[in-house]
KOLZATOR-746845 format. One line per 3 residues: number of its first residue (from 1); their letters; for each residue y, z, x of C-alpha. Coordinates in steps of 0.5 Angstrom, whole numbers, m for minus. Example, Ala and Ser with C-alpha at 12.3 -4.5 7.8 and 13.67 -1.06 7.14 Angstrom:
% KOLZATOR-746845
1) as) m9 16 25 ~ m2 14 27
END
This chain:
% KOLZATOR-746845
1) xxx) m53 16 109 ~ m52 20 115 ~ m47 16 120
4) xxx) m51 16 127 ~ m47 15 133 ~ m49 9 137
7) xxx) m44 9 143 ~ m41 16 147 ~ m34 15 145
10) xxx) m36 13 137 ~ m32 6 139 ~ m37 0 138
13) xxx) m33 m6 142 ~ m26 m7 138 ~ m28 m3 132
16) xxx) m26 4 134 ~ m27 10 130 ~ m20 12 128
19) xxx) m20 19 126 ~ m14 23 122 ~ m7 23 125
22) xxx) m8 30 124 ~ m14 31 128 ~ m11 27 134
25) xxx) m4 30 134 ~ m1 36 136 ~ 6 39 133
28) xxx) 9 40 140 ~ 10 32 140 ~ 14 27 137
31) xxx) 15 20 139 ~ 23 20 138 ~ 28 24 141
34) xxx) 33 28 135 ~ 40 28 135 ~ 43 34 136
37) xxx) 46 38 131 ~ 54 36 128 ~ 59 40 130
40) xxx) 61 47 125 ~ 52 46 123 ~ 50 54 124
43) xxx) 45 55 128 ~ 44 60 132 ~ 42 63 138
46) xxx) 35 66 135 ~ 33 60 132 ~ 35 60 126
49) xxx) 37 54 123 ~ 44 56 117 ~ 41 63 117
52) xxx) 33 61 115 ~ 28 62 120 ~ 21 58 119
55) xxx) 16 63 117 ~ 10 58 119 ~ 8 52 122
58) xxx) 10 46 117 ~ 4 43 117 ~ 6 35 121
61) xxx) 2 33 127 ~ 6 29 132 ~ 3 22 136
64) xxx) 7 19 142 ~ 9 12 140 ~ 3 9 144
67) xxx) m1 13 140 ~ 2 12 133 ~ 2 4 134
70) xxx) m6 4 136 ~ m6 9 129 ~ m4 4 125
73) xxx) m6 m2 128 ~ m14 0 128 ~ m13 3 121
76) xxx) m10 m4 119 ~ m16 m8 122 ~ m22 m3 118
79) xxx) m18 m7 112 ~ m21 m14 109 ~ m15 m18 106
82) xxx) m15 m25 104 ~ m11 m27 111 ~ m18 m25 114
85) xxx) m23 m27 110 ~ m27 m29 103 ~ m24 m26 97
88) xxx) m28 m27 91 ~ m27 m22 86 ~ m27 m24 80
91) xxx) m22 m24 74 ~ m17 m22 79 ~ m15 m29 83
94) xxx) m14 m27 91 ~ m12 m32 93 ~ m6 m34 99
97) xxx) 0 m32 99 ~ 4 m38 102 ~ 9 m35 108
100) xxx) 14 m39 104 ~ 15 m34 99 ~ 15 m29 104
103) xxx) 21 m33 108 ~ 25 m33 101 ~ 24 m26 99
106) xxx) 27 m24 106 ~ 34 m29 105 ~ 41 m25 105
109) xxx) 44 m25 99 ~ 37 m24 95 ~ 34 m19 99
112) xxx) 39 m14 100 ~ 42 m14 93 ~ 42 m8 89
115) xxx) 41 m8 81 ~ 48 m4 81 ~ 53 m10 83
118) xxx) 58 m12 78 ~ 55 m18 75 ~ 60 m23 77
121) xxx) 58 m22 84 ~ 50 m23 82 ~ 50 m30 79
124) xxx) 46 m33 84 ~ 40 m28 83 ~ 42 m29 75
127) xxx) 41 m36 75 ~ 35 m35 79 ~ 32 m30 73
130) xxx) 33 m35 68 ~ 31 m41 72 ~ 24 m37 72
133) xxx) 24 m37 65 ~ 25 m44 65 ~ 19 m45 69
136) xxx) 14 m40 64 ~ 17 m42 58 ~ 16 m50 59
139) xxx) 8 m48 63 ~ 6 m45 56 ~ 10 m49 51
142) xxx) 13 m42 49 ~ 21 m40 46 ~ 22 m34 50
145) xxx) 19 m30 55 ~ 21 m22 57 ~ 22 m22 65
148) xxx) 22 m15 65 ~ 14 m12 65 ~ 11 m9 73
151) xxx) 5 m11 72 ~ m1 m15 67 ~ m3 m9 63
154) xxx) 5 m6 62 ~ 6 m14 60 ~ 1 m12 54
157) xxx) 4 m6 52 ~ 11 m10 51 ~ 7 m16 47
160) xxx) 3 m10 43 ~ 11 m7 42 ~ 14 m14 39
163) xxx) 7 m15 35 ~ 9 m7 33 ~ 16 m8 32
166) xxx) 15 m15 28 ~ 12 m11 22 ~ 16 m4 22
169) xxx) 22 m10 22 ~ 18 m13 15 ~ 16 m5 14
172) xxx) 8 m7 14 ~ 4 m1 17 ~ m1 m4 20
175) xxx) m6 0 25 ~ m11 m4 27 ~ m13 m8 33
178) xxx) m19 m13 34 ~ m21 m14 41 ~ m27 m19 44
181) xxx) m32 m14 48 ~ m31 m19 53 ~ m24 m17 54
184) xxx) m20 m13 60 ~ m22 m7 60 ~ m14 m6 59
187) xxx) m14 m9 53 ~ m16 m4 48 ~ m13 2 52
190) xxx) m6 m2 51 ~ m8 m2 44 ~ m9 6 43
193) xxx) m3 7 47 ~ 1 3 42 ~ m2 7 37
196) xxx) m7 3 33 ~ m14 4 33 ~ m19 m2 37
199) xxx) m25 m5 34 ~ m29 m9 37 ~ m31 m17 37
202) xxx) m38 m18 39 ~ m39 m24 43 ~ m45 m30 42
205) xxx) m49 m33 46 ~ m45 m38 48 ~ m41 m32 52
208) xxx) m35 m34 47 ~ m32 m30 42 ~ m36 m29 35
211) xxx) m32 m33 30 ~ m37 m32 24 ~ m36 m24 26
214) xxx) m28 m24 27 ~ m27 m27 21 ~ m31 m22 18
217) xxx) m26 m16 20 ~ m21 m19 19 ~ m16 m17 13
220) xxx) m10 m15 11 ~ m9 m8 14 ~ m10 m12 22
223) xxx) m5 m12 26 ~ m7 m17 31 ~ m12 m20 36
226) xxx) m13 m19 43 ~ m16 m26 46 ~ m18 m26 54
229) xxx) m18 m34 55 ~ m20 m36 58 ~ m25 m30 58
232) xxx) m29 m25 63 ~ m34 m29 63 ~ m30 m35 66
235) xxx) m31 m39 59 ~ m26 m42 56 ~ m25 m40 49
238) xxx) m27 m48 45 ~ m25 m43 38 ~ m18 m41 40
241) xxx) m14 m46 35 ~ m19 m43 29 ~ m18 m36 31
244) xxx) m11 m37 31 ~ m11 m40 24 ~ m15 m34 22
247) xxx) m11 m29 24 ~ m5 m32 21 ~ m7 m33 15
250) xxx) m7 m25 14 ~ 0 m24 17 ~ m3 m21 23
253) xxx) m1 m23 30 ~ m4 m26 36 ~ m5 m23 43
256) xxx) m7 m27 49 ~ m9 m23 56 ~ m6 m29 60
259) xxx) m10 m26 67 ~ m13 m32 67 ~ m8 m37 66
262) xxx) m9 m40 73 ~ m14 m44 71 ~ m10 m49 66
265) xxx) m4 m48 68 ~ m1 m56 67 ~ m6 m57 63
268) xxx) m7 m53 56 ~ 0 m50 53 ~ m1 m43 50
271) xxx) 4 m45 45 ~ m1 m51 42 ~ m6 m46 41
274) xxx) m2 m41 36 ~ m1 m35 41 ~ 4 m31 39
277) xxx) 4 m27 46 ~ 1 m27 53 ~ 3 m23 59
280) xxx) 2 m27 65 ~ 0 m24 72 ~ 6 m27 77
283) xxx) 1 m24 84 ~ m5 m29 80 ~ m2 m34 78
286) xxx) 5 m36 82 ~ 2 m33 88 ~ 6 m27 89
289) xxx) 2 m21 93 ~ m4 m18 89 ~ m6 m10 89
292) xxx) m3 m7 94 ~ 1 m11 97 ~ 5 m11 91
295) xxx) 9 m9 87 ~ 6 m13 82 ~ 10 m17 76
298) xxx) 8 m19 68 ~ 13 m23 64 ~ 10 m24 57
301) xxx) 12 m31 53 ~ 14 m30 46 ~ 13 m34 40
304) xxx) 20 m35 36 ~ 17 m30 31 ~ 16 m25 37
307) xxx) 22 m27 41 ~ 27 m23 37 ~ 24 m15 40
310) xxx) 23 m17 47 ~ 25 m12 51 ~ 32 m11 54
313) xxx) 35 m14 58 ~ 36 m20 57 ~ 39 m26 61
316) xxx) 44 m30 57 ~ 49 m36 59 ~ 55 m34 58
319) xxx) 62 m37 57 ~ 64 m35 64 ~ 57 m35 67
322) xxx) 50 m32 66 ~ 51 m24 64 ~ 46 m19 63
325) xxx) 46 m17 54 ~ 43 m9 56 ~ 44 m8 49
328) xxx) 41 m9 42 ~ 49 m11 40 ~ 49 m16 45
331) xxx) 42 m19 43 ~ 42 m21 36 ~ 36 m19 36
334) xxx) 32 m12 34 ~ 30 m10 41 ~ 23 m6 42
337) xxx) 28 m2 47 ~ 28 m2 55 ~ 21 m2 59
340) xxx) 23 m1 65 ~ 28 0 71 ~ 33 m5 71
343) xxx) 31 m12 71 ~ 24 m13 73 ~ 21 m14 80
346) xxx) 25 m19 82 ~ 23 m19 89 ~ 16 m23 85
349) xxx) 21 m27 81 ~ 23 m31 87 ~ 16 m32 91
352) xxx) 14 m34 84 ~ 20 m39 84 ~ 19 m41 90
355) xxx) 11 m42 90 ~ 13 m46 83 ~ 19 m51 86
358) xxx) 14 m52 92 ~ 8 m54 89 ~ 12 m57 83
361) xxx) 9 m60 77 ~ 4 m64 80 ~ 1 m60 85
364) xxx) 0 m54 79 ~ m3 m58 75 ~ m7 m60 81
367) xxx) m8 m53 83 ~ m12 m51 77 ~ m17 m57 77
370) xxx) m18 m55 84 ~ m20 m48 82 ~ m24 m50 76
373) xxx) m28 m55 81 ~ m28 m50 86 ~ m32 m44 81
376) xxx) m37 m51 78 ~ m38 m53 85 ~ m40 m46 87
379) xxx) m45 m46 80 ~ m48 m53 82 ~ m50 m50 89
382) xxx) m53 m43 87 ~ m55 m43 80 ~ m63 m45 82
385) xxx) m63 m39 86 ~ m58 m35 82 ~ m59 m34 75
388) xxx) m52 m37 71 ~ m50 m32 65 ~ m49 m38 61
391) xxx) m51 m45 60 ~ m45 m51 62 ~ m40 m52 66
394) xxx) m35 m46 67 ~ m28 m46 69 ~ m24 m42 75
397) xxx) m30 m37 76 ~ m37 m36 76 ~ m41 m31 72
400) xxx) m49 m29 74 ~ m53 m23 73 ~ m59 m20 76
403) xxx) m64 m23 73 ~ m66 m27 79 ~ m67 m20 82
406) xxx) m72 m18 77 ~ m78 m14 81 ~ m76 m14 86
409) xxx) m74 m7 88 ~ m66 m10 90 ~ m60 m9 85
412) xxx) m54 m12 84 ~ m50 m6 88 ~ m55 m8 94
415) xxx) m54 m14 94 ~ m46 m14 94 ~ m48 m9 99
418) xxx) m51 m14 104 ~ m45 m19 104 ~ m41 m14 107
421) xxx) m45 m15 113 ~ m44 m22 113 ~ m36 m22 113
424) xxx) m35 m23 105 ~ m32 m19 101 ~ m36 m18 95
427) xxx) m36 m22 88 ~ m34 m17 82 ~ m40 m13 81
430) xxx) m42 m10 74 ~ m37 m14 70 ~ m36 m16 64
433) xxx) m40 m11 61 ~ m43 m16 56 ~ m48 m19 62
436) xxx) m52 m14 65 ~ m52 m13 73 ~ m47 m18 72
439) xxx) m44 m22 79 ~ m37 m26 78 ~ m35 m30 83
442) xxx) m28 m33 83 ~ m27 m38 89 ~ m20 m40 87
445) xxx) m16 m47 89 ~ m14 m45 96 ~ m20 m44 98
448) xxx) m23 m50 103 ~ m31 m53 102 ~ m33 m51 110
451) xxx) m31 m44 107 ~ m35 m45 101 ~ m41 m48 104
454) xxx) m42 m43 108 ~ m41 m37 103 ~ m46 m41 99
457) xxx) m51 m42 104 ~ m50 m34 105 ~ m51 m32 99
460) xxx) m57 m37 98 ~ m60 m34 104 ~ m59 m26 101
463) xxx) m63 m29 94 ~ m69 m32 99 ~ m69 m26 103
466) xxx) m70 m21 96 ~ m75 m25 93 ~ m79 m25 99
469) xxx) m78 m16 97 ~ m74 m14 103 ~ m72 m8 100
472) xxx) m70 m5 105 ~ m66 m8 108 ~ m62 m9 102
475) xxx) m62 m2 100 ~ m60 0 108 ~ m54 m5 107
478) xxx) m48 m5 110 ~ m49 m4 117 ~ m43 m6 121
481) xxx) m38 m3 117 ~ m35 2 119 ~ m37 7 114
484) xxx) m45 5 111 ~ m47 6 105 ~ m43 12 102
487) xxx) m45 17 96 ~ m39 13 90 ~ m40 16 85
490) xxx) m38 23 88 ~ m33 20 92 ~ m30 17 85
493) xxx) m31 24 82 ~ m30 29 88 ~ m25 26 92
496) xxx) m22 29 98 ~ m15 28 97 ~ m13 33 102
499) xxx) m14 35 110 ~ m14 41 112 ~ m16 44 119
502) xxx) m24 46 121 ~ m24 53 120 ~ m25 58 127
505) xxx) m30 62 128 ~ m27 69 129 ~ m30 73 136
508) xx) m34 79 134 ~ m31 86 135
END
């Protein structure tokens, strides 16, 4: 859709049209005076700088400090965040960051520490490491946990590693891996990265996994099963305990995606279950910052059959303190390695912490039953204007697909569209794959009524509004963004990743 200018400046109020610092810059200024060259440094009166001399100009801009902070900070306000609005992506659990944790990240002797002081002058940060270990270990009922992954999808490689190293240990060549079509997408990419090759699982009408159908394909050449629960759709898995035995009863392993922990956090331990692995998203779970504002963090907890190939290193209690076993000699285990630099993202370990201590037992058993309620609430309130996926109550996000759109020229993506209009950044949209047009909403524990009425009333009033054949402005949405509706799937495929000046005609002879 062409972007047609309805002010003189491009500016409308306070949303202003920021281009590139590269289109209003220019190289002969800077915002810093640079100091002067040490002494005995070659430079010349020419120029020349050690003897070299610039060929062409480098290729920076230059701002003046006014201009280089409204830059920044206009580019920061074309940002939708979840300290600005409603969140409700599905599966990915945006919710509020306490500025506690933000506070105790940023305290000495946390915060400037480096990963190359002797041990003896780490303790503190040890003892922190281990005591949120303690915390995973006593939420999910599990032996052991691996502290080191960066982020969700690394936590399923380290679990599928142990699950490996587990059977090369007992010398059995399994190579293949069952995953639920409703799974993460990571999941079955996980797998392949880890050598196996993937089958799928339908799922049944109920939107869980097809038990019938699992223990069909299981056998003994299965390495292990890869369970979202609860799943993509926002359903808890009711057979997880009979998937387990299964899967068991082949010698295989299972594996659960615990992006979705959030929702029975204090209430189901994944060791009661008979997981044998699950990786746990800190930045969905324990409130440390998501995507960008990352960088992200994912323990996996082991069962005591997986424990001995968790990845190096490990924080042991040692006779003079906490130390770092950093090799496979030190562990009496059969280490699958070290996955990551150093010890893992402690920055998220200690927001992590503090999120836990705050809340405490209590409060993150309270907090996962606010975010079930939450979900329930927003399905009660829209189902007779929505289509619901699936019969029954839901846990912590709510799944709708596009059959109440049906005829009425508008789709699921023009629906999202229009949200943006009215301040809400929209739900998750075309996933899980297993619904078509699928619509997930997650509202989270952190979210308040006030902020779910009005979404609901929003939401109801985009439904009415497209079964009365309002197509256009559907398909005309959004209009107050600052950019309206953009070409996605070239932009996707052909992105500009570079700016390069306009050309300059050249005069004719």
């Amino acid at each position: 859709m062409t972007e047609t200018r309805r002010t003189t400046s491009g500016h409308e109020g306070l949303a202003f049209e920021e281009p590139l610092s590269f289109e209003i810059g220019s190289p002969d200024k800077t915002a810093v005076d640079l100091p002067r060259l040490p002494d005995g440094t070659r430079q010349h009166a020419d120029g020349t700088l050690g003897g070299l001399r610039r060929q062409g100009p480098i290729g920076l801009t230059g701002l003046s400090e006014p201009e280089v902070v409204r830059h920044y900070l206009r580019l920061s306000q074309k940002n939708f965040s979840i300290d600005s609005g409603f969140y409700p992506l599905g599966s990915c659990t945006m919710k509020h960051n306490p500025r506690l944790n933000e506070k105790l990240a940023r305290m000495p002797g946390l915060g400037d520490l480096h990963p190359l002081q002797p041990v003896a002058t780490v303790q503190g940060a040890l003892e922190l490491m281990d005591l949120v270990a303690h915390w995973l270990k006593t939420l999910t009922g599990m032996p052991a946990v691996a502290l080191s992954p960066g982020a969700g999808a690394h936590g399923e490689l380290v679990g599928l590693m142990t699950i490996r190293g587990a059977l090369e240990a007992r010398g059995d060549a399994r190579r293949r891996i069952l995953v639920p079509e409703s799974a993460h997408g990571t999941n079955p990419a996980t797998a392949v990265a880890c050598g196996y090759t993937v089958e799928a699982i339908p799922a049944n009408a109920r939107g869980r996994v097809d038990l019938k159908a699992l223990k069909a394909a299981l056998s003994d050449d299965v390495a292990g099963v890869m369970v979202t629960n609860p799943n993509t759709c926002g359903l808890f898995e009711t057979d997880v305990m009979e998937i387990a035995a299964a899967v068991h009863a082949v010698g295989a392993f299972f594996y659960c995606d615990g992006a979705n922990f959030n929702s029975i956090v204090g209430r189901v331990r994944t060791g009661d279950l008979g997981i044998d692995c699950m990786h746990i998203n800190l930045h969905k779970t324990f409130s440390t910052p998501h995507g960008g504002g990352g960088p992200g963090s994912g323990p996996v907890v082991l069962s005591a059959a997986l424990a001995p190939f968790a990845p190096l290193p490990w924080v042991v209690h040692g006779p003079d303190g906490f130390v770092l076993a950093e090799h496979a000699d030190d562990t009496g285990g059969d280490p699958v390695g070290r996955v990551k630099g150093f010890h893992g993202q402690f920055g998220m370990f200690i927001r992590a912490l503090g999120y836990m201590m705050s809340m405490g037992a209590d409060g993150l058993h309270q907090a996962s039953a606010d975010a079930v309620l939450n979900a329930n609430y927003l399905l009660a309130r829209l189902k007779d204007v929505m289509s619901a996926s699936f019969d029954g109550p839901c846990m912590h996000e709510v799944l709708f697909d596009d059959r109440f759109l049906k005829n009425t020229g508008v789709s699921t993506l023009d629906f999202a569209k229009a949200l943006l209009d009215e301040g809400f950044h929209p739900m998750t949209v075309y996933f899980p794959l297993v619904v078509h047009g699928a619509m997930l909403i997650e509202p989270t524990e952190s979210e308040s009524k006030e902020t779910l009425d009005s979404f609901i009333a929003t939401m109801r009033a985009l439904a009415e509004r497209a079964g009365k054949g309002d197509v256009d402005f559907f398909h005309e949405a959004p209009r107050f963004t600052p950019r309206r509706r953009l070409d996605e799937t070239k932009a996707a495929r052909s992105p500009v990743l570079r700016w390069r000046p306009p050309a300059v005609d050249q005069a004719a002879e």
